[in-house]
MARLOSE-695679 format. One record per atom (N, C-alpha, C): x, y, z; residue in three letters. Coordinates in steps of 0.1 Angstrom, whole numbers, plus 5000, padded with zeros to 4 digits. Example, Ala and Ser with C-alpha at 12.3 -4.5 7.8 and 13.67 -1.06 7.14 Angstrom:
513249435078ALA/512349555078ALA/513249675078ALA/512849785071SER/513749895071SER/512950005079SER/
# end
This chain:
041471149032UNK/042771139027UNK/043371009032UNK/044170949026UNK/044270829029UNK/045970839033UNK/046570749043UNK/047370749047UNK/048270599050UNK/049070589046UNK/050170489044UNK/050170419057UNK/050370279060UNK/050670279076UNK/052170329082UNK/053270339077UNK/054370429076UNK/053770539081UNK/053170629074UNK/052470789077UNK/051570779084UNK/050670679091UNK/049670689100UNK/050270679114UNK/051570559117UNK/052770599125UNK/053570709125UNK/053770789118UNK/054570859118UNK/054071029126UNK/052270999118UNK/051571119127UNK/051171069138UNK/050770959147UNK/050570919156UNK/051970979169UNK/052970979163UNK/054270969172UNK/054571149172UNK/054171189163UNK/054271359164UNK/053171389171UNK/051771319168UNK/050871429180UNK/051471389192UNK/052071209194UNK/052171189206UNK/053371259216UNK/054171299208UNK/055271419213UNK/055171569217UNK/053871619206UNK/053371729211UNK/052671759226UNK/052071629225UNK/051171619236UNK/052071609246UNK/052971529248UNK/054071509258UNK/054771679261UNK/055471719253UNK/055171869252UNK/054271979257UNK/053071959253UNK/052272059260UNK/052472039275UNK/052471899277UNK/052271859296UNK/053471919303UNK/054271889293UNK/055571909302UNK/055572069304UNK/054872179298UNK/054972319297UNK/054072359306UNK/052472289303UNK/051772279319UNK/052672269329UNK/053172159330UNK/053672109348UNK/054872239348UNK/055772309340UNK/056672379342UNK/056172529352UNK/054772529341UNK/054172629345UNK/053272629357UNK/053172539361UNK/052372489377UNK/053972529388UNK/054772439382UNK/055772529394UNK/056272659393UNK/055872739381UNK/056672859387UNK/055072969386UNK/053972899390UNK/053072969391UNK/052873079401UNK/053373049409UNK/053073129424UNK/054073339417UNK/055373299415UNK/055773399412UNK/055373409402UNK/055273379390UNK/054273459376UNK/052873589385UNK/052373479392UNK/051273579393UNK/051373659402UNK/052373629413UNK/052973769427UNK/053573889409UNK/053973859399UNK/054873889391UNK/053574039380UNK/052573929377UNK/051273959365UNK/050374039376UNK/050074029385UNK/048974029395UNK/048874199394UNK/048074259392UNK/047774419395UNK/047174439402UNK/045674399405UNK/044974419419UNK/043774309417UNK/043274339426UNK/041674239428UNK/040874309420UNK/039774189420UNK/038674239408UNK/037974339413UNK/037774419425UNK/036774489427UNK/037074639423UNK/038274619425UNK/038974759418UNK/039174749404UNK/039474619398UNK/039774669383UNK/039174689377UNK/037174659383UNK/035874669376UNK/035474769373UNK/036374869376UNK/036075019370UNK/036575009356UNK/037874949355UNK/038374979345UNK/037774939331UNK/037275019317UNK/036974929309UNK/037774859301UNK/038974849303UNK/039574799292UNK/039374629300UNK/039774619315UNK/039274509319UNK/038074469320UNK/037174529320UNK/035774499315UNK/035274379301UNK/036074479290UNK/036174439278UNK/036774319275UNK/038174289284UNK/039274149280UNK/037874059286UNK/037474069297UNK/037273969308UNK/035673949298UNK/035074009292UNK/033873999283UNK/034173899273UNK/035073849269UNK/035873789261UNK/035573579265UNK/035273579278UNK/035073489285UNK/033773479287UNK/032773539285UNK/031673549290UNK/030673479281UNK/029973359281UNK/029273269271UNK/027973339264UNK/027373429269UNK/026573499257UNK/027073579250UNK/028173629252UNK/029073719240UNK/028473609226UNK/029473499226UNK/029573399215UNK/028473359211UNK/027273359221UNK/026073359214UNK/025873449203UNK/026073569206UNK/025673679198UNK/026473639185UNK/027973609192UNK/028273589175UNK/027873479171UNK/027573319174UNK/027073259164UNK/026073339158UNK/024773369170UNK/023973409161UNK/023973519149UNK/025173599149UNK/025273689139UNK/025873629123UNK/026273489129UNK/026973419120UNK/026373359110UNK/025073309120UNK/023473219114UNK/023273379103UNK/023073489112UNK/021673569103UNK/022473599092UNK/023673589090UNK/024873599079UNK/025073509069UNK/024673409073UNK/025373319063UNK/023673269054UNK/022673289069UNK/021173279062UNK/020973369050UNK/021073489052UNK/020673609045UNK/021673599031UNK/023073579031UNK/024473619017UNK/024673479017UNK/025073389024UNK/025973259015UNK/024973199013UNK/023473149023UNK/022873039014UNK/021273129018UNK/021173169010UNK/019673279004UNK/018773099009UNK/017473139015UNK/016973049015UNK/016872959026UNK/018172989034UNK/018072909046UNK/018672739046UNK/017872649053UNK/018872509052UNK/019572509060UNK/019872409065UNK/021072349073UNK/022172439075UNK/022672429064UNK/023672489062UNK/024372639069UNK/023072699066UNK/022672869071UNK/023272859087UNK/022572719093UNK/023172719108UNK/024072649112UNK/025072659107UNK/026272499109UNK/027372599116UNK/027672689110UNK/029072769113UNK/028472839130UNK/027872899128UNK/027172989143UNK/026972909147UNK/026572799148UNK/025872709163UNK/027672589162UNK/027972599156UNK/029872569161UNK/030172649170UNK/030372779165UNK/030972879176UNK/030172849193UNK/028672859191UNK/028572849201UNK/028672719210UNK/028972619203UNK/029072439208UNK/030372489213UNK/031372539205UNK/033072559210UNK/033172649222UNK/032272739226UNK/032572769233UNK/031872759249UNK/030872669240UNK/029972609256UNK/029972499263UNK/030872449249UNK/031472289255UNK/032472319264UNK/033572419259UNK/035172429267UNK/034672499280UNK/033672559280UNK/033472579298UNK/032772489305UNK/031672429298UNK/031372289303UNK/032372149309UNK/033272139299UNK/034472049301UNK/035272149311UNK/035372259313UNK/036272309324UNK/035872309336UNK/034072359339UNK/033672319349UNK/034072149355UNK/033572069344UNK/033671939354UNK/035771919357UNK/036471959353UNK/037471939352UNK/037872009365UNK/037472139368UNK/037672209380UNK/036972089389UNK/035672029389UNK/035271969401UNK/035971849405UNK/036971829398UNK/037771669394UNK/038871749407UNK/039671809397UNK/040871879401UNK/040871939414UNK/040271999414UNK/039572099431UNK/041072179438UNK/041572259427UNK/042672339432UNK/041972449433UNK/042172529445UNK/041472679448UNK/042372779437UNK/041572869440UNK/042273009437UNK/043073079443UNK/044373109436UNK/045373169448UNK/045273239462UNK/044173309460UNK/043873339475UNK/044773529477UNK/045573549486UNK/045873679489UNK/047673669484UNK/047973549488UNK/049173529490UNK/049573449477UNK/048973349468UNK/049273289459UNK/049973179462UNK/049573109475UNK/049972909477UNK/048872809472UNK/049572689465UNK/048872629459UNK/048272529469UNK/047072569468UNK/046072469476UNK/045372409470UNK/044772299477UNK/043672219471UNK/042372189479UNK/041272159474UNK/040572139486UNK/039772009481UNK/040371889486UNK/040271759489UNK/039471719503UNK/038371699504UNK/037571619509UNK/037671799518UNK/036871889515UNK/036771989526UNK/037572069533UNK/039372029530UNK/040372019539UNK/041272199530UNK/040272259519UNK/041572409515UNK/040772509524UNK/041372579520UNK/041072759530UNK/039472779524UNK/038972799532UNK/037472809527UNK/037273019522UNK/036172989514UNK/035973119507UNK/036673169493UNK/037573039489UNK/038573069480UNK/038072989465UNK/037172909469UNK/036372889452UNK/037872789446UNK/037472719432UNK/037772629431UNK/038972739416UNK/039372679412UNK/040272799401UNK/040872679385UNK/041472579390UNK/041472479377UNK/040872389373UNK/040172439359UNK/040172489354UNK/039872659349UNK/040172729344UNK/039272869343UNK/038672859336UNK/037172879341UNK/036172819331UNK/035772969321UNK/036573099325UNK/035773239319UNK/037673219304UNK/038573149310UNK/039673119298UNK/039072999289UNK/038172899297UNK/038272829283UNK/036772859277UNK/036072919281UNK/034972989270UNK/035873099262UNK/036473189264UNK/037173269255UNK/038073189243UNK/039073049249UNK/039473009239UNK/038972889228UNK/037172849230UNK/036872819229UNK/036172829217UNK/035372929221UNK/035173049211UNK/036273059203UNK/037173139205UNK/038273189196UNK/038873089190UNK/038872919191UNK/039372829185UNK/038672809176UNK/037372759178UNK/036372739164UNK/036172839160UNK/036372969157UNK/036073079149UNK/037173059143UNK/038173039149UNK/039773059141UNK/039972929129UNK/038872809133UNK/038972729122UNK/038072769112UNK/037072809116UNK/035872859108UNK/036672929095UNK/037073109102UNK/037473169093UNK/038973209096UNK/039973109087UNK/041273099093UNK/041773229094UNK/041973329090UNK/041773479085UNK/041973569098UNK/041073499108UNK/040773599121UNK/041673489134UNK/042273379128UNK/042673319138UNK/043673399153UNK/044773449145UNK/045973529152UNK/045073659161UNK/044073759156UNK/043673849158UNK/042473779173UNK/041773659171UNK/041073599184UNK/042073549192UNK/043073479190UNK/043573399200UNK/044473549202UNK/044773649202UNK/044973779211UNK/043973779221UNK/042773829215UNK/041773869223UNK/041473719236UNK/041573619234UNK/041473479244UNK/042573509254UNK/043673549249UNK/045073629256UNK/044673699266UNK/044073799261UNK/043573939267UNK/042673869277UNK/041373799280UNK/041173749286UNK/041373709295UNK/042973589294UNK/043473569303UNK/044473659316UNK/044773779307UNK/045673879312UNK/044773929317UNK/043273959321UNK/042473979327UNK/042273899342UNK/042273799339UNK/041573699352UNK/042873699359UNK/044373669353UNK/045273669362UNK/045873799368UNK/045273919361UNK/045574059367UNK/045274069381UNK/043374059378UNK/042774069394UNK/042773949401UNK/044173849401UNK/044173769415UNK/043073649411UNK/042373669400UNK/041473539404UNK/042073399398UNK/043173419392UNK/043573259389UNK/045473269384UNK/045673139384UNK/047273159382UNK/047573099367UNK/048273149360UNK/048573109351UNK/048072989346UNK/048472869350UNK/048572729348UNK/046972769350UNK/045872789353UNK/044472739353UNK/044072809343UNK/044872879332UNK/044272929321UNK/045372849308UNK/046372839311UNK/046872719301UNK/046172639302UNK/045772539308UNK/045272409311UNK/043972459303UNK/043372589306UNK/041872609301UNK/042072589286UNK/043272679279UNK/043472669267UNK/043772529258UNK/044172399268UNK/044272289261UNK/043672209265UNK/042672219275UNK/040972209271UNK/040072219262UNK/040272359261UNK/039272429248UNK/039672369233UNK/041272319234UNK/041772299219UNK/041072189219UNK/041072089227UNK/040771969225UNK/039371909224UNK/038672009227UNK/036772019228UNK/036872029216UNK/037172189209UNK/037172209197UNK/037672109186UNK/038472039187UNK/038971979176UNK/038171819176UNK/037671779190UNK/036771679192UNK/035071739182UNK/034771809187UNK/033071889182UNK/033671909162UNK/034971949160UNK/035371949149UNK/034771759142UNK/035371709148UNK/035271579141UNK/034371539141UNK/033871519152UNK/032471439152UNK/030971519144UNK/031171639144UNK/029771679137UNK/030271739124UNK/031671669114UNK/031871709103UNK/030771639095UNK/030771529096UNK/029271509090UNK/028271599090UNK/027971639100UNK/026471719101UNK/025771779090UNK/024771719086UNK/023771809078UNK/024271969074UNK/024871999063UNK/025272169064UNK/026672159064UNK/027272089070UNK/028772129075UNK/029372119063UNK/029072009051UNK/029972019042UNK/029772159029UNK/029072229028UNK/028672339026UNK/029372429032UNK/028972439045UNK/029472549051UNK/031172549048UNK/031372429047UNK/033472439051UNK/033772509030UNK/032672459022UNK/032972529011UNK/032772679011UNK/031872729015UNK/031272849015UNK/032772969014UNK/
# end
């Protein structure tokens, strides 16, 4: 689509505001992190691991889930939309699974950058810079089990716009999971989610070409 240089400024200055926006809601949410999660917090994981309904949110995060569904997506689209196979057959399922193994990929190295712990008992924000946070407390921003959930849930939701509102619940639920049982504070699962958007929307662009993909977006 071709764009005016008037209109190619004009959307440059709106993402660039959005983005100014998101940060400013991160950083809001970095400082009032500590009480959110004294606030969200219900118990530690070893107790909630009975429960299944936390079982199920926190499954949501877990990178062979989205395996299963690209691959359900492949044996779907092989068998009803393109009989025969091709490219094509594997473009949509191996997205899902690129979206959601890139955003924990990009969150792991982002956690090793950042090196903020995990709240700990009490919920103070620490860091552990050159060896110097509370030891035993693991590293927490980014959440790498929030941005495989919203990872996943992002490229599905572009895939099949349909199911977008109904996944980014379930990526929700995820996160109401990990910050239930103490293991992360708010802000390391926002941050996860604008990670994941931006994986997604990066793997979006660069493998629109791909062999299949223009097929698959008609399908």
């Amino acid at each position: 689509m071709y764009l005016s240089p008037a209109q190619r400024r004009q959307r440059r200055a709106s993402i660039l505001w959005r983005a100014l926006a998101l940060l400013a809601a991160l950083a809001l949410t970095v400082w009032i992190d500590r009480p959110l999660w004294m606030w969200l917090k219900l118990d530690s994981a070893s107790t909630l691991s009975s429960k299944d309904w936390w079982q199920a949110l926190r499954a949501v995060g877990y990178l062979p889930l989205w395996i299963v569904v690209g691959g359900l997506f492949i044996l779907r689209d092989h068998t009803i939309r393109f009989a025969g196979g091709g490219l094509a057959a594997w473009h949509r399922g191996t997205m899902v699974v690129l979206g959601a193994a890139c955003s924990g990929l990009a969150a792991e190295i982002a956690k090793a950058l950042i090196r903020r712990q995990r709240p700990g008992d009490d919920g103070l924000l620490r860091f552990d810079w050159a060896g110097g946070g509370a030891p035993g407390l693991g590293l927490g921003t980014v959440s790498s089990h929030a941005a495989v959930a919203f990872g996943g849930a992002f490229m599905l939701g572009l895939l099949v716009p349909a199911w977008r509102w109904p996944l980014f619940l379930l990526a929700m639920g995820c996160v109401w999971s990990r910050v239930a049982a103490g293991a992360h504070f708010v802000s390391d699962c926002f941050a996860a989610a604008l990670v994941s958007y931006a994986v997604v929307r990066l793997l979006r662009r660069t493998l629109a070409e791909f062999p299949g993909a223009r097929e698959s977006r008609s399908a």
